[in-house]
mmJSON file of the N, C-alpha and C atoms, coordinates in Angstrom:
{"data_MODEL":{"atom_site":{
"group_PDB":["ATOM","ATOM","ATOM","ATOM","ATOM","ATOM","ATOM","ATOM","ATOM","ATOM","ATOM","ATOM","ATOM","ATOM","ATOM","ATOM","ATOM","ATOM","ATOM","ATOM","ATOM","ATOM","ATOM","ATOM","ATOM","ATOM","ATOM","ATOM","ATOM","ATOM","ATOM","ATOM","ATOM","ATOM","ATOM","ATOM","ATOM","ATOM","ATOM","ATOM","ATOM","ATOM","ATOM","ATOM","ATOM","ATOM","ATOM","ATOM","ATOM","ATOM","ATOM","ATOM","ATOM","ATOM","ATOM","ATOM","ATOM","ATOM","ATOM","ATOM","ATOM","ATOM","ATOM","ATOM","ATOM","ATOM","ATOM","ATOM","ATOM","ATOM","ATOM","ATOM","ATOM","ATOM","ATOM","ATOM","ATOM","ATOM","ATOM","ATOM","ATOM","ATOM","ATOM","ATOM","ATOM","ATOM","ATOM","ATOM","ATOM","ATOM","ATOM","ATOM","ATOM","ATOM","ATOM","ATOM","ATOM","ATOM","ATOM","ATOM","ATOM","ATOM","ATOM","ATOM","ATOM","ATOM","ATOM","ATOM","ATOM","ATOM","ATOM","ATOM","ATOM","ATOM","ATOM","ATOM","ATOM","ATOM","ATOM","ATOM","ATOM","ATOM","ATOM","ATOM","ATOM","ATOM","ATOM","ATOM","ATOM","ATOM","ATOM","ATOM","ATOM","ATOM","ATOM","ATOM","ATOM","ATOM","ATOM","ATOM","ATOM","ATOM","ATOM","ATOM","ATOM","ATOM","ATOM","ATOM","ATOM","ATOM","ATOM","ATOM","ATOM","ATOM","ATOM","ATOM","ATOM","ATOM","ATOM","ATOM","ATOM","ATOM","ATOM","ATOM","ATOM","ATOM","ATOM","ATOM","ATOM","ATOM","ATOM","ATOM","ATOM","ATOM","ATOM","ATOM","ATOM","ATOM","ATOM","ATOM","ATOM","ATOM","ATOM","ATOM","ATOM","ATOM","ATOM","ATOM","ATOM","ATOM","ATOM","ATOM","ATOM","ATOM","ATOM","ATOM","ATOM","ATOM"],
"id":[1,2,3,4,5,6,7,8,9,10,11,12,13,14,15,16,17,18,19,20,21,22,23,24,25,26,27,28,29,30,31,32,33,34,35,36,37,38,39,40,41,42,43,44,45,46,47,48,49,50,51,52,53,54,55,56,57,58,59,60,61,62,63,64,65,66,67,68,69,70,71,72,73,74,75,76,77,78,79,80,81,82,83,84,85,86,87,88,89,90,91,92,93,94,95,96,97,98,99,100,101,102,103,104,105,106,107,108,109,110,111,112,113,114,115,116,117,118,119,120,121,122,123,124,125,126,127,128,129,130,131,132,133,134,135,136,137,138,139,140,141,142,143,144,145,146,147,148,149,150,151,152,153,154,155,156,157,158,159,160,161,162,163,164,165,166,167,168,169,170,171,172,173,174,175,176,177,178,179,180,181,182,183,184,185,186,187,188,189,190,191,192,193,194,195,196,197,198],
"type_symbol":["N","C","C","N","C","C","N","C","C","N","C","C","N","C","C","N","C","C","N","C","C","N","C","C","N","C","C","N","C","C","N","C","C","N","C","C","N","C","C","N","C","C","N","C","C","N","C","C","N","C","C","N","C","C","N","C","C","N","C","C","N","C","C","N","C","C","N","C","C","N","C","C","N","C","C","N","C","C","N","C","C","N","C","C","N","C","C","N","C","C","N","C","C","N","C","C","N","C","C","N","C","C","N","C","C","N","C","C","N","C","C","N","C","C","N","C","C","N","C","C","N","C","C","N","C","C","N","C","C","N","C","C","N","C","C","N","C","C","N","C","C","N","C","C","N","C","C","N","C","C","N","C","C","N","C","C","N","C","C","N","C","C","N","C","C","N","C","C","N","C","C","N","C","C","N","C","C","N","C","C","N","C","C","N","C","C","N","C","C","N","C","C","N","C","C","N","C","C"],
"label_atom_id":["N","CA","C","N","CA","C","N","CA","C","N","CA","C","N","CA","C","N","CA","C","N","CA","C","N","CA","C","N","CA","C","N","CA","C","N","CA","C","N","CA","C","N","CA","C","N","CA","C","N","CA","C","N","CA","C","N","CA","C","N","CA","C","N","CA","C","N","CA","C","N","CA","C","N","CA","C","N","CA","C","N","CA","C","N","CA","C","N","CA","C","N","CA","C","N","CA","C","N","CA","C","N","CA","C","N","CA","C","N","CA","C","N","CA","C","N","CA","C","N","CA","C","N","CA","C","N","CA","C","N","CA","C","N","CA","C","N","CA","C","N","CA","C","N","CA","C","N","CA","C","N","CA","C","N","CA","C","N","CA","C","N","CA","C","N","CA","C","N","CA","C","N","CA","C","N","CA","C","N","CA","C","N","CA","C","N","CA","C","N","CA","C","N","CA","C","N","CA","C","N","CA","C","N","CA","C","N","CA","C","N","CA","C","N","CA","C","N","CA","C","N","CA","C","N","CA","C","N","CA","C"],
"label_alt_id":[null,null,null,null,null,null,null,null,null,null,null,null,null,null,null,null,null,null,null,null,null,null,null,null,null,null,null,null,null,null,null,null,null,null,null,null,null,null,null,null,null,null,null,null,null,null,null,null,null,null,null,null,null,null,null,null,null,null,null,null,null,null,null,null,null,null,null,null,null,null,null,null,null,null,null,null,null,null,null,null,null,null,null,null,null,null,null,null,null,null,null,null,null,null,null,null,null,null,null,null,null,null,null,null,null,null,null,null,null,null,null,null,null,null,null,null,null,null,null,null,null,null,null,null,null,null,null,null,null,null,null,null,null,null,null,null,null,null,null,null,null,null,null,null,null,null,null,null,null,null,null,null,null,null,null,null,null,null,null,null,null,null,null,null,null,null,null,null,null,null,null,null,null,null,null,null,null,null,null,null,null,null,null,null,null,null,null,null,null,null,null,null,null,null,null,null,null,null],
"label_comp_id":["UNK","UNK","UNK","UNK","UNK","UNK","UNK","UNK","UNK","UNK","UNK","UNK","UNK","UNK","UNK","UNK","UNK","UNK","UNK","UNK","UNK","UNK","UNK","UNK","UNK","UNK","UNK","UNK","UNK","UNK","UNK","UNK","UNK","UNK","UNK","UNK","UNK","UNK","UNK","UNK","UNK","UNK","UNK","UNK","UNK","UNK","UNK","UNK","UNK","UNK","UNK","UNK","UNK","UNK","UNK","UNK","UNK","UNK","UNK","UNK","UNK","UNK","UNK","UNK","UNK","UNK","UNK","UNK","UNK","UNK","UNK","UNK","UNK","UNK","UNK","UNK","UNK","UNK","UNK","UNK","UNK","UNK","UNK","UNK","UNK","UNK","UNK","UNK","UNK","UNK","UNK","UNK","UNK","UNK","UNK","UNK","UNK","UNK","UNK","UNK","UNK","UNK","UNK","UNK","UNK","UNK","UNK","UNK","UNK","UNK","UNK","UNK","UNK","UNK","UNK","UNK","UNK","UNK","UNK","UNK","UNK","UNK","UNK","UNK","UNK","UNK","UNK","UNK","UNK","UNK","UNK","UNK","UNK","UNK","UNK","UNK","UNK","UNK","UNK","UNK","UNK","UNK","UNK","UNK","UNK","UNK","UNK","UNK","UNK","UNK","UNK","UNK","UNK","UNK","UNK","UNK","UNK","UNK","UNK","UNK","UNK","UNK","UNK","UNK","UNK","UNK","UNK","UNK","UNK","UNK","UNK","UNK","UNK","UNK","UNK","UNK","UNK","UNK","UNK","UNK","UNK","UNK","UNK","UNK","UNK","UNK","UNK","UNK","UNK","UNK","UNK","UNK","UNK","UNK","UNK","UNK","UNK","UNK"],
"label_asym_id":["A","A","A","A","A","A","A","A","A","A","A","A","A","A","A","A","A","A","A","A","A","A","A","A","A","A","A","A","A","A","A","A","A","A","A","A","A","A","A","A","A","A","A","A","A","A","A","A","A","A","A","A","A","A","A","A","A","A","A","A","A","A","A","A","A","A","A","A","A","A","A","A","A","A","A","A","A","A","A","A","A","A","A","A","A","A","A","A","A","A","A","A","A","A","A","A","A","A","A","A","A","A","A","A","A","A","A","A","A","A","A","A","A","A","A","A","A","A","A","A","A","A","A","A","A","A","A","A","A","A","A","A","A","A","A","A","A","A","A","A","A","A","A","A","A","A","A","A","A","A","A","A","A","A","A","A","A","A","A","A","A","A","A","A","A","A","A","A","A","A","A","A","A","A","A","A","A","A","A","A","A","A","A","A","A","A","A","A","A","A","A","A","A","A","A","A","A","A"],
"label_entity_id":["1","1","1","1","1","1","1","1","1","1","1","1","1","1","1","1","1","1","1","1","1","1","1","1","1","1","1","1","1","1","1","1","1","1","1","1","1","1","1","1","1","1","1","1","1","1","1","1","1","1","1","1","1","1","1","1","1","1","1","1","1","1","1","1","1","1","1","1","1","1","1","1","1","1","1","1","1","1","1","1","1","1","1","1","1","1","1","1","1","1","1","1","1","1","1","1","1","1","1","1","1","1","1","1","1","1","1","1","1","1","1","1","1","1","1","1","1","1","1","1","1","1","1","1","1","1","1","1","1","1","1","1","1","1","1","1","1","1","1","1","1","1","1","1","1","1","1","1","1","1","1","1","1","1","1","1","1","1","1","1","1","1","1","1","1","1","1","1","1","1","1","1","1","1","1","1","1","1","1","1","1","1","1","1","1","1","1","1","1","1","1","1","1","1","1","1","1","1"],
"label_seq_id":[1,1,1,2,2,2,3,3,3,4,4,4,5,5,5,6,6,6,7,7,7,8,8,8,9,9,9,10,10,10,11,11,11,12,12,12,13,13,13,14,14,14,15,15,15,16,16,16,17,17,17,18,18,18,19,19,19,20,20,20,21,21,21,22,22,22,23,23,23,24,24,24,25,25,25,26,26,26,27,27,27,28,28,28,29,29,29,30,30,30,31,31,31,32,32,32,33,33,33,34,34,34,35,35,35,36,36,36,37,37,37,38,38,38,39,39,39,40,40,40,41,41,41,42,42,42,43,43,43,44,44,44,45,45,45,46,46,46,47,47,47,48,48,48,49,49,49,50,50,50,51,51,51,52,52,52,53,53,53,54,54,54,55,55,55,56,56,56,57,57,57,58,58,58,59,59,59,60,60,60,61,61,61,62,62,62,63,63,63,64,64,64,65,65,65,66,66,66],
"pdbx_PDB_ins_code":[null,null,null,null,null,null,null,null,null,null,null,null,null,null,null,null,null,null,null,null,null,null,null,null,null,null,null,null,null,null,null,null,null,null,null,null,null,null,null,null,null,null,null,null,null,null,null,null,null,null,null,null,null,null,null,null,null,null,null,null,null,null,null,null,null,null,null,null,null,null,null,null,null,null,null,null,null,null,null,null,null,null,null,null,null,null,null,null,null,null,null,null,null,null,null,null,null,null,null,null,null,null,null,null,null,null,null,null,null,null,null,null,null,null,null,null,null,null,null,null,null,null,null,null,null,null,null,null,null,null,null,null,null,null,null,null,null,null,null,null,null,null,null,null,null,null,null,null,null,null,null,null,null,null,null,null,null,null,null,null,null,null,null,null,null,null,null,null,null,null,null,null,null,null,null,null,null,null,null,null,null,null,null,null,null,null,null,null,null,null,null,null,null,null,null,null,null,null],
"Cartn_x":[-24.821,-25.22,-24.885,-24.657,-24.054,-24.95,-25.023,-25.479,-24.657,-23.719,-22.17,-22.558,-22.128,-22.298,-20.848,-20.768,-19.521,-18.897,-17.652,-16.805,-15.957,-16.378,-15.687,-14.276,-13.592,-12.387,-11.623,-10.995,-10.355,-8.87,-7.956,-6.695,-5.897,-4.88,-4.142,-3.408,-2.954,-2.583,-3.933,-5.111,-5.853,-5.692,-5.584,-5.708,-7.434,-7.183,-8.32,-9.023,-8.124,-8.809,-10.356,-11.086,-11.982,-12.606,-11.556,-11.22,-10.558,-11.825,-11.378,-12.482,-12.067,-12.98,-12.901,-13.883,-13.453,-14.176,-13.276,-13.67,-14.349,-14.845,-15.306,-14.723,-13.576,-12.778,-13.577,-13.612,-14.32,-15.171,-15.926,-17.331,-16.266,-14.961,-14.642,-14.485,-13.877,-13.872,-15.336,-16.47,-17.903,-18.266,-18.18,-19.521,-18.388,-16.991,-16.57,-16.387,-16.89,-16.953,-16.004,-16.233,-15.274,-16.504,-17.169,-17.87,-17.059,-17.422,-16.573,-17.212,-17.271,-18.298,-17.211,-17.897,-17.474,-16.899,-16.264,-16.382,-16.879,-17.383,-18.167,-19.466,-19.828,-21.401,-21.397,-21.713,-21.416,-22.673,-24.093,-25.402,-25.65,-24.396,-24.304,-24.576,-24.3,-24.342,-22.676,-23.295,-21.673,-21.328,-20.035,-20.326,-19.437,-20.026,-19.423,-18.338,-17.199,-16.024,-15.694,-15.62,-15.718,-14.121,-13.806,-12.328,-11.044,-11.425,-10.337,-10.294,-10.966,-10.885,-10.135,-10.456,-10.132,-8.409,-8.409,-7.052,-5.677,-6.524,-5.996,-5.426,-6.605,-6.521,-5.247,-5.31,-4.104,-2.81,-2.676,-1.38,-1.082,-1.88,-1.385,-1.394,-1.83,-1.368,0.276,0.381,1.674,2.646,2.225,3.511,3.484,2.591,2.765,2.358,1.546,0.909,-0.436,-0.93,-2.236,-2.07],
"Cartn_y":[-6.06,-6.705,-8.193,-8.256,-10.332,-10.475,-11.915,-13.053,-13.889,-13.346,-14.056,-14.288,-15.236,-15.176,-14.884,-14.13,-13.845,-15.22,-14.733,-16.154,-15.591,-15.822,-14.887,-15.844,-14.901,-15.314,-14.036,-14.924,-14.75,-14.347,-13.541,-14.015,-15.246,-15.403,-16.121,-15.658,-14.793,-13.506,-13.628,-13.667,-13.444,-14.639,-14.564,-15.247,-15.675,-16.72,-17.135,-16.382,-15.262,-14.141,-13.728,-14.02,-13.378,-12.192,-11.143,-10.145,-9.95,-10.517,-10.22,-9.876,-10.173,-9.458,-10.641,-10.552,-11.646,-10.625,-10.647,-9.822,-10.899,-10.786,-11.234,-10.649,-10.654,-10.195,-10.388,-11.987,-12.332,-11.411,-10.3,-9.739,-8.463,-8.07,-6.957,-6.287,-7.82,-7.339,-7.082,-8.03,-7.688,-6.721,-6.672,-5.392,-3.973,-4.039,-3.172,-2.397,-3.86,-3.679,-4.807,-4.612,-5.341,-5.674,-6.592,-6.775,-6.814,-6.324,-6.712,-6.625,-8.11,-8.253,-8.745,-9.025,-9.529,-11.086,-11.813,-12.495,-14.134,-12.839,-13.449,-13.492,-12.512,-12.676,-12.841,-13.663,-14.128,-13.615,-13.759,-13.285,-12.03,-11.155,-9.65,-8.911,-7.081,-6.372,-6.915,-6.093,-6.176,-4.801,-4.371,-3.323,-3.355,-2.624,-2.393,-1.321,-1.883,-0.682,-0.983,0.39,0.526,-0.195,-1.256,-1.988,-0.918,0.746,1.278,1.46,1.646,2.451,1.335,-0.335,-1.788,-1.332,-1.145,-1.739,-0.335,0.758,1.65,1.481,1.047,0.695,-0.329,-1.243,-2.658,-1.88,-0.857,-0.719,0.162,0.835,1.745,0.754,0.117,-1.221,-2.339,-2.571,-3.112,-1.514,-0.572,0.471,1.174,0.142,0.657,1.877,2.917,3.808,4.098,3.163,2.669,2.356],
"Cartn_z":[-22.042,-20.801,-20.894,-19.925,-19.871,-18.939,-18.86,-17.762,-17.364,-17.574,-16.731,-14.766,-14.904,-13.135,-12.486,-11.478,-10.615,-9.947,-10.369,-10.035,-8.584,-7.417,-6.558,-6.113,-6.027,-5.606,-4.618,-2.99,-1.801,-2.258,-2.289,-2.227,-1.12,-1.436,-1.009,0.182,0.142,1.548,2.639,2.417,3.464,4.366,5.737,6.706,6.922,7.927,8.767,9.614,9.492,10.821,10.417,8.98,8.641,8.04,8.363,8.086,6.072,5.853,4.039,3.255,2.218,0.846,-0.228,-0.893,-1.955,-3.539,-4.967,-5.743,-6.844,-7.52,-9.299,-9.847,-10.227,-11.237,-13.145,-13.136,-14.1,-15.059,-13.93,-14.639,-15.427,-15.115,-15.637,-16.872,-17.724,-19.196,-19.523,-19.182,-19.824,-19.188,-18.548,-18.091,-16.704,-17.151,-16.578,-15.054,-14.555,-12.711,-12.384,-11.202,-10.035,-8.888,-8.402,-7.694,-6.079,-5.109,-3.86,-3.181,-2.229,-0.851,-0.025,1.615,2.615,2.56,3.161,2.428,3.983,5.039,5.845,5.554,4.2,4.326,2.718,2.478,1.658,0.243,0.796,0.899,1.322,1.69,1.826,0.543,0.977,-0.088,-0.735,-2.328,-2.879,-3.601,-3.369,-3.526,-5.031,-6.157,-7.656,-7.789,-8.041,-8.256,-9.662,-10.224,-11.677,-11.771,-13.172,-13.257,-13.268,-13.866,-13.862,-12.387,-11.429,-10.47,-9.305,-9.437,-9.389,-9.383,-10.834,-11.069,-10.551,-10.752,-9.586,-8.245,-7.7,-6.264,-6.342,-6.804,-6.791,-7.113,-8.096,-8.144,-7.348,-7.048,-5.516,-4.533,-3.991,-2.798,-3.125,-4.721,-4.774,-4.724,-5.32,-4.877,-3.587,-2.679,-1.36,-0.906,-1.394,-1.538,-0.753,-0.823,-0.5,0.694],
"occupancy":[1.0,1.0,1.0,1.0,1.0,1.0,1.0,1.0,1.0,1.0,1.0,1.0,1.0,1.0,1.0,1.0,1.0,1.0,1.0,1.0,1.0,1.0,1.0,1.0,1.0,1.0,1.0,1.0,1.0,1.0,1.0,1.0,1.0,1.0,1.0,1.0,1.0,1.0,1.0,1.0,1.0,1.0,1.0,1.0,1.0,1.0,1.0,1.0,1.0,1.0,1.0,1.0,1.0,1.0,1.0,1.0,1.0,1.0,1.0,1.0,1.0,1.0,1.0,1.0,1.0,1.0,1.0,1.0,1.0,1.0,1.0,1.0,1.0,1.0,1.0,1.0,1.0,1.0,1.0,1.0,1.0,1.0,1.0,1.0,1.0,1.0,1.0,1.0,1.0,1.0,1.0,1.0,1.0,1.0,1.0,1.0,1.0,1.0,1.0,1.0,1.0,1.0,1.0,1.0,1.0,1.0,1.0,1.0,1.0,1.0,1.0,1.0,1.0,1.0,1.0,1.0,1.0,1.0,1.0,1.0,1.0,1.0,1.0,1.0,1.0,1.0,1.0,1.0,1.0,1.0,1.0,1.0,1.0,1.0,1.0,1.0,1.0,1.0,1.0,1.0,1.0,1.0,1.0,1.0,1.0,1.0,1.0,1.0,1.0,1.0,1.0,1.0,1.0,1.0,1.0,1.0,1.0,1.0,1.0,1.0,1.0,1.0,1.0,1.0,1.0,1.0,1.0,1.0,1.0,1.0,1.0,1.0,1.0,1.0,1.0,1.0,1.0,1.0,1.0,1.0,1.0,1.0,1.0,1.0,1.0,1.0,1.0,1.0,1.0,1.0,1.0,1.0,1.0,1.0,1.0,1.0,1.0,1.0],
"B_iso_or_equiv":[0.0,0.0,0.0,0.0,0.0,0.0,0.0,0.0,0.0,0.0,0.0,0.0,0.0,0.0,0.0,0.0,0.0,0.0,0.0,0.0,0.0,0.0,0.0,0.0,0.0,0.0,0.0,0.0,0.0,0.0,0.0,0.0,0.0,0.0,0.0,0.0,0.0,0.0,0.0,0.0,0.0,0.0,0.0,0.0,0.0,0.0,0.0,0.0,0.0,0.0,0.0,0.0,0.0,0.0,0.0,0.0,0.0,0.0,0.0,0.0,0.0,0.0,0.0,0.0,0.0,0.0,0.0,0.0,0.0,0.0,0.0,0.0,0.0,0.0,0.0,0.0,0.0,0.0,0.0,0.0,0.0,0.0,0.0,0.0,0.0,0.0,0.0,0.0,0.0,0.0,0.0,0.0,0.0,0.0,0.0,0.0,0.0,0.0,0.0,0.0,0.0,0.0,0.0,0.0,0.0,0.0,0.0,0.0,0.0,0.0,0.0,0.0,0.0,0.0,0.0,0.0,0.0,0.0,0.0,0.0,0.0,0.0,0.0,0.0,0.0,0.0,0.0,0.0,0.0,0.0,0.0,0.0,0.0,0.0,0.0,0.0,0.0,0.0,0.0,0.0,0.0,0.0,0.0,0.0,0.0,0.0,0.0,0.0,0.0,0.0,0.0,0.0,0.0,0.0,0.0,0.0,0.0,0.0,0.0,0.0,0.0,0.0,0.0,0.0,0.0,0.0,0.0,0.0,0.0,0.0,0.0,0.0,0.0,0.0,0.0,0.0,0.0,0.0,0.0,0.0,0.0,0.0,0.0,0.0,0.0,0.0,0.0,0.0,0.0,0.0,0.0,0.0,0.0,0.0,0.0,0.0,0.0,0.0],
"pdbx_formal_charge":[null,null,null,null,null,null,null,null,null,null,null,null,null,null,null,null,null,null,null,null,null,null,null,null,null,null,null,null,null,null,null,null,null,null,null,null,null,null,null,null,null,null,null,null,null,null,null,null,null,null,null,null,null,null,null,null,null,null,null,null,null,null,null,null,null,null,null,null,null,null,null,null,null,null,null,null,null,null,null,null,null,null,null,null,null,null,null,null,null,null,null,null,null,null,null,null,null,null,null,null,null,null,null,null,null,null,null,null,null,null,null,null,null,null,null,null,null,null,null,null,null,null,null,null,null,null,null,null,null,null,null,null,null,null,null,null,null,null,null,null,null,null,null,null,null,null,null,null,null,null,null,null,null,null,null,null,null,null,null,null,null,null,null,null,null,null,null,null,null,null,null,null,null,null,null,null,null,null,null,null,null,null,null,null,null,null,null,null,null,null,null,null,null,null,null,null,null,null],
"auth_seq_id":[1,1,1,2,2,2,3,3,3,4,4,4,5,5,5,6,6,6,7,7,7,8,8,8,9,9,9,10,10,10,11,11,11,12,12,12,13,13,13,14,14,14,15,15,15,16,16,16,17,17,17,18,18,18,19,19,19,20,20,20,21,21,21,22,22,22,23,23,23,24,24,24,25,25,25,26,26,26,27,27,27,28,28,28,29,29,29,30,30,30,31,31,31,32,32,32,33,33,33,34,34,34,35,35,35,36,36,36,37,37,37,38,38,38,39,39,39,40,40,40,41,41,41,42,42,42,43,43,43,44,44,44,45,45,45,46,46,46,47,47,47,48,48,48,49,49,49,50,50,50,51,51,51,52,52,52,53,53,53,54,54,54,55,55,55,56,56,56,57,57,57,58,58,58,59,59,59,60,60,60,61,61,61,62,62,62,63,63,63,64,64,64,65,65,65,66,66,66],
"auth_comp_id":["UNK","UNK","UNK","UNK","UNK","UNK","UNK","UNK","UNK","UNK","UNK","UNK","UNK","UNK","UNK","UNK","UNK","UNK","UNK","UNK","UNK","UNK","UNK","UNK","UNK","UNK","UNK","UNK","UNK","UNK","UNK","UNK","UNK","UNK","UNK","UNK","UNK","UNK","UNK","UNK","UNK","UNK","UNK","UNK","UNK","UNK","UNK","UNK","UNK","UNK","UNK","UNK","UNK","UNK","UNK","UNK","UNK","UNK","UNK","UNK","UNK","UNK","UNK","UNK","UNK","UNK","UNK","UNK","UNK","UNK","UNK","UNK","UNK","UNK","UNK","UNK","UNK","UNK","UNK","UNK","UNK","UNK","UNK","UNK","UNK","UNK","UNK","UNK","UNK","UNK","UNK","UNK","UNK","UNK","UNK","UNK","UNK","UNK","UNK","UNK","UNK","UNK","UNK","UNK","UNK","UNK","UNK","UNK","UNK","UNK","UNK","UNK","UNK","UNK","UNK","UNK","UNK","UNK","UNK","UNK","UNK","UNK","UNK","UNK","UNK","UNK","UNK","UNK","UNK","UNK","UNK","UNK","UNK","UNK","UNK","UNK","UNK","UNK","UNK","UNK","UNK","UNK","UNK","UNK","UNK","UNK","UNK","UNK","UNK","UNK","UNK","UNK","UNK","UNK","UNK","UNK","UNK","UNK","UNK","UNK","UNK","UNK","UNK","UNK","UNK","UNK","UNK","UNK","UNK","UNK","UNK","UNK","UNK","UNK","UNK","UNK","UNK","UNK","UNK","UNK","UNK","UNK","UNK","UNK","UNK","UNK","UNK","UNK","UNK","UNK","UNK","UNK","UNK","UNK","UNK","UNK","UNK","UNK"],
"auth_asym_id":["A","A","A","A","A","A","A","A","A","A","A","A","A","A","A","A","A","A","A","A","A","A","A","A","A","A","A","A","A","A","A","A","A","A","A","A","A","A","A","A","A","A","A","A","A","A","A","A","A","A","A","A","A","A","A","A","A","A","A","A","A","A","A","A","A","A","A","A","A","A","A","A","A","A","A","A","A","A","A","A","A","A","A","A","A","A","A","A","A","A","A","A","A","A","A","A","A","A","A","A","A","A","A","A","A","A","A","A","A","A","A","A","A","A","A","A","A","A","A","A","A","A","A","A","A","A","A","A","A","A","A","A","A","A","A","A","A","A","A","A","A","A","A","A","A","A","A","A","A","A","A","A","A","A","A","A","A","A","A","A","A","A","A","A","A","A","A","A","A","A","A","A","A","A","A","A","A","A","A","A","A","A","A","A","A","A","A","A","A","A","A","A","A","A","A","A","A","A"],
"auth_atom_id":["N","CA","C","N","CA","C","N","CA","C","N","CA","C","N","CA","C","N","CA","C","N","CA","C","N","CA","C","N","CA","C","N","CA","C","N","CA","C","N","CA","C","N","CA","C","N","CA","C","N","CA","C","N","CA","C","N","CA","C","N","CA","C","N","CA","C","N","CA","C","N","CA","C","N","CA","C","N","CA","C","N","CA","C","N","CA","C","N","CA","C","N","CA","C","N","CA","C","N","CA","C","N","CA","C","N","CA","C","N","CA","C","N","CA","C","N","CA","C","N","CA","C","N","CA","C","N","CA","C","N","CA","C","N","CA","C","N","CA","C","N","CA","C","N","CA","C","N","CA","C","N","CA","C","N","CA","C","N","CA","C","N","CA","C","N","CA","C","N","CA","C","N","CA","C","N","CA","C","N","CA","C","N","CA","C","N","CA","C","N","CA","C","N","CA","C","N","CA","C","N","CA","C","N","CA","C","N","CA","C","N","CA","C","N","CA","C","N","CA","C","N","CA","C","N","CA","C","N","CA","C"],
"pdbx_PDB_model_num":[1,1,1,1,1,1,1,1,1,1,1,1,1,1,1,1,1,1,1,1,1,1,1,1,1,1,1,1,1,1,1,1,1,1,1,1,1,1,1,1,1,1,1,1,1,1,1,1,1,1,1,1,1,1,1,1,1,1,1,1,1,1,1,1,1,1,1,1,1,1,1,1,1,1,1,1,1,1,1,1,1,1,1,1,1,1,1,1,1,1,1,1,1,1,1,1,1,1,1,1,1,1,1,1,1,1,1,1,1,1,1,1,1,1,1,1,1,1,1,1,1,1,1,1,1,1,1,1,1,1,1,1,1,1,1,1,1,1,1,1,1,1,1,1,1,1,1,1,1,1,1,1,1,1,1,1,1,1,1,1,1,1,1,1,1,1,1,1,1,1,1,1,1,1,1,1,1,1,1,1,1,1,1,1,1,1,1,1,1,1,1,1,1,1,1,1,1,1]
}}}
């Protein structure tokens, strides 16, 4: 267990439209999640995606799959 705090970070691709997500990558090596909230609510839920399931998702979105 850590007491790491989530370092959230927006990509660079997202527009102003609002319409994004922002992840904690950070928490993945320790504790094996991916944190992902809104990134209008900042004080929202967040929802935990296990890092394999993370890093899944990403390479199915760069091979266009997704």
């Amino acid at each position: 267990m850590t007491n790491e705090s989530p370092r959230w970070y927006k990509s660079s691709y997202s527009t102003n439209g609002g319409n994004c997500v922002e992840i904690a990558a950070n928490l993945a090596a320790t504790s094996g999640i991916v944190p992902v909230r809104d990134s209008k609510q900042a004080n929202g839920p967040v929802l935990n995606v296990s890092a394999d399931a993370f890093s899944s998702f990403v390479a199915g979105v760069q091979a266009g799959t997704v």
